[in-house]
N, C-alpha and C positions, 0 to 999 in steps of 0.2 A: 629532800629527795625529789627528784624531779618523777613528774607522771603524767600518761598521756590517757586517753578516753580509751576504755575497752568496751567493744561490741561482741554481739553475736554474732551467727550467720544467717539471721534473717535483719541485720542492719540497724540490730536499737542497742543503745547504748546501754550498756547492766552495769558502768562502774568506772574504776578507772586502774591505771597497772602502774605500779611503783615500779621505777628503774634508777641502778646505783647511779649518784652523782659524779663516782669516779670515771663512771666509762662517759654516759648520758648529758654532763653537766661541768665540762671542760670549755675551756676558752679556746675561741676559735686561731689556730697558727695559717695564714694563709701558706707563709714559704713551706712550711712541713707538708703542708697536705698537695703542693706544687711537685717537690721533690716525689713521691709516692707515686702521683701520676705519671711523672715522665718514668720513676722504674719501669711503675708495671705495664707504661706502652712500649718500653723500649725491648722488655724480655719478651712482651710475645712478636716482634719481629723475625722473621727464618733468617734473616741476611743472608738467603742462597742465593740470589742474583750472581751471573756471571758475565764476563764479556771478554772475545780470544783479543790476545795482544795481536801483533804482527808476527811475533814468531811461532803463534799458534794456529793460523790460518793455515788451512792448506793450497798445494798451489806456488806461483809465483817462484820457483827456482830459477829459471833461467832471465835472461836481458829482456825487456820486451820488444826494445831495439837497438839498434848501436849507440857509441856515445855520441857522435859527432854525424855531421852530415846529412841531417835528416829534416830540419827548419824547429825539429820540436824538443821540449825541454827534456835533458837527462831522465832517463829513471832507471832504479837499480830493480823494479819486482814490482810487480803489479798485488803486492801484499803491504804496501807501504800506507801508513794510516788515511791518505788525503784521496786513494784510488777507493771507488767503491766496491764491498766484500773485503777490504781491507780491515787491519785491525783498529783496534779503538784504542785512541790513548787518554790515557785518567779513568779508563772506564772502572765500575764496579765489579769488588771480586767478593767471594764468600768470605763472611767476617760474623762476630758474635755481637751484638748490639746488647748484652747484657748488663745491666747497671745490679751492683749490690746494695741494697739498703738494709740498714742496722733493723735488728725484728723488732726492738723498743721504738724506732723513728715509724716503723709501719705500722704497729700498734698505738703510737701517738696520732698520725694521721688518720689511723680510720675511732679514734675516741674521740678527734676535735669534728670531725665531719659527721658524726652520729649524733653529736651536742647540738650543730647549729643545727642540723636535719629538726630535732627536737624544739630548739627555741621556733622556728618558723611555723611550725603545727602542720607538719609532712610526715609525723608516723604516728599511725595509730593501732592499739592493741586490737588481739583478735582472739577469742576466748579457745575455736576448734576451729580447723578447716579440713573436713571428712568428707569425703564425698564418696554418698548412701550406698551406691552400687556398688555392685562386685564388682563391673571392667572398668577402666576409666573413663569417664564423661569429662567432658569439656563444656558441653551445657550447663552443668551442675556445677561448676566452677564459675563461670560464666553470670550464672545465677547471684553468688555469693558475692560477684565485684559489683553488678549492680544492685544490689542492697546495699552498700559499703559506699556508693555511688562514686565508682573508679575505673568502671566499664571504659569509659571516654578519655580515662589521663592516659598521657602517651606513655609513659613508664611507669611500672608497679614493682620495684621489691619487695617479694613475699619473704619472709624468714620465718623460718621453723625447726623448733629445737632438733630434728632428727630425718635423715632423708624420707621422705616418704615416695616410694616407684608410685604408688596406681596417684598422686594427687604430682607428682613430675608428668604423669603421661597426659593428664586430665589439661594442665596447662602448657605444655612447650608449643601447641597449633596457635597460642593466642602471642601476636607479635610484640604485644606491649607488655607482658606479663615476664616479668623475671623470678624463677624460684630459687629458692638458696638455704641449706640450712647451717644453722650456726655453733661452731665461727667461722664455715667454708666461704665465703665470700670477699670479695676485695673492695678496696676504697675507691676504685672508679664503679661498681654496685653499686654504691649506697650515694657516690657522688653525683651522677646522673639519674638518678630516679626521682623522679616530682613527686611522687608518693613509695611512703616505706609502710608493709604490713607487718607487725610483731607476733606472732603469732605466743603467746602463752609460754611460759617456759623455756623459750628463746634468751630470751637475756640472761637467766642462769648460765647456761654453757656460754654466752659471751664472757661475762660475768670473770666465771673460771679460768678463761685464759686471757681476757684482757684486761683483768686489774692491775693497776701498777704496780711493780715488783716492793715498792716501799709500803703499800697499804699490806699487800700480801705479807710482808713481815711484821709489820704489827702489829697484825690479827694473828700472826702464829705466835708472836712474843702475848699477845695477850691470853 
């Protein structure tokens, strides 16, 4: 069973946190975890861009001048794509850029990208992350990174078994700080973060929905 260092929130280490092999402890598929990024960049596109054809322009009904006689080239409408204010041709219209991925391929992806996160020594347990006050601080959080010594790294994903508002308010002023709880987070999360925080009990709820569907029946056959 693969395990990473558990600390407190004053930064000493008390131990270390067991995580399943099936999710934690997979071999890394570059092309699966390739395929997941391009989904999940391509659904959050709007594809509302738009641009008038020629027959959408207004304007341009009549000649702008005769056909013949004039020394200068034909034209039928000062709306014809090459005049300017004219329309665009090829131009971009509204479209769905949505790609579907199977939920085992996006499940796979983000179990191989948790494993190498893991063999590298980019996530570490975190025993509580409470913060003392009744309104939200940011100081006090602030606090807890640099004891953790990750005040400095440019991306932190925090995971925590269950949303928590006053420790979301505490961190979303700090620009490198990502919080997330689990299993609400995507594979570009956990892909771009130089540092991952596991917050205790997190990996159970991963756990739950992301064990592979054949271990899952094993363990019910057993």
């Amino acid at each position: 069973m693969a395990t990473i260092p558990l600390y407190n929130m004053a930064g000493q280490e008390v131990g270390t946190l067991p995580l399943p092999d099936d999710i934690f402890n997979v071999e890394f598929r570059e092309a699966l975890v390739h395929q997941a990024i391009v989904a999940e960049e391509a659904n959050q596109r709007q594809g509302t861009s738009n641009t008038l054809q020629r027959s959408d322009v207004r304007g341009g009904g009549r000649k702008p001048w005769r056909q013949k006689g004039t020394g200068r080239a034909r034209q039928g409408t000062i709306r014809a794509p090459h005049w300017r204010g004219g329309g665009v041709v090829f131009g971009p219209h509204p479209r769905d850029f949505r790609k579907e991925l199977p939920v085992k391929m996006r499940r796979g992806a983000m179990r191989c990208v948790l494993s190498e996160k893991v063999r590298e020594g980019l996530v570490i347990g975190l025993q509580e992350f409470n913060i003392a006050s009744e309104n939200p601080r940011t100081r006090e959080a602030v606090e807890v990174l640099k004891a953790l010594k990750l005040a400095e790294s440019r991306r932190v994903l925090v995971i925590t078994p269950h949303y928590d508002a006053k420790l979301h308010k505490s961190v979303r002023n700090l620009p490198n700080i990502t919080l997330r709880f689990a299993p609400n987070f995507s594979v570009r999360d956990a892909l771009v973060a130089h540092h991952i925080v596991l917050l205790a009990g997190a990996e159970k709820s991963m756990e739950a929905v992301w064990m592979p569907a054949a271990k899952k029946l094993e363990e019910a056959k057993g």
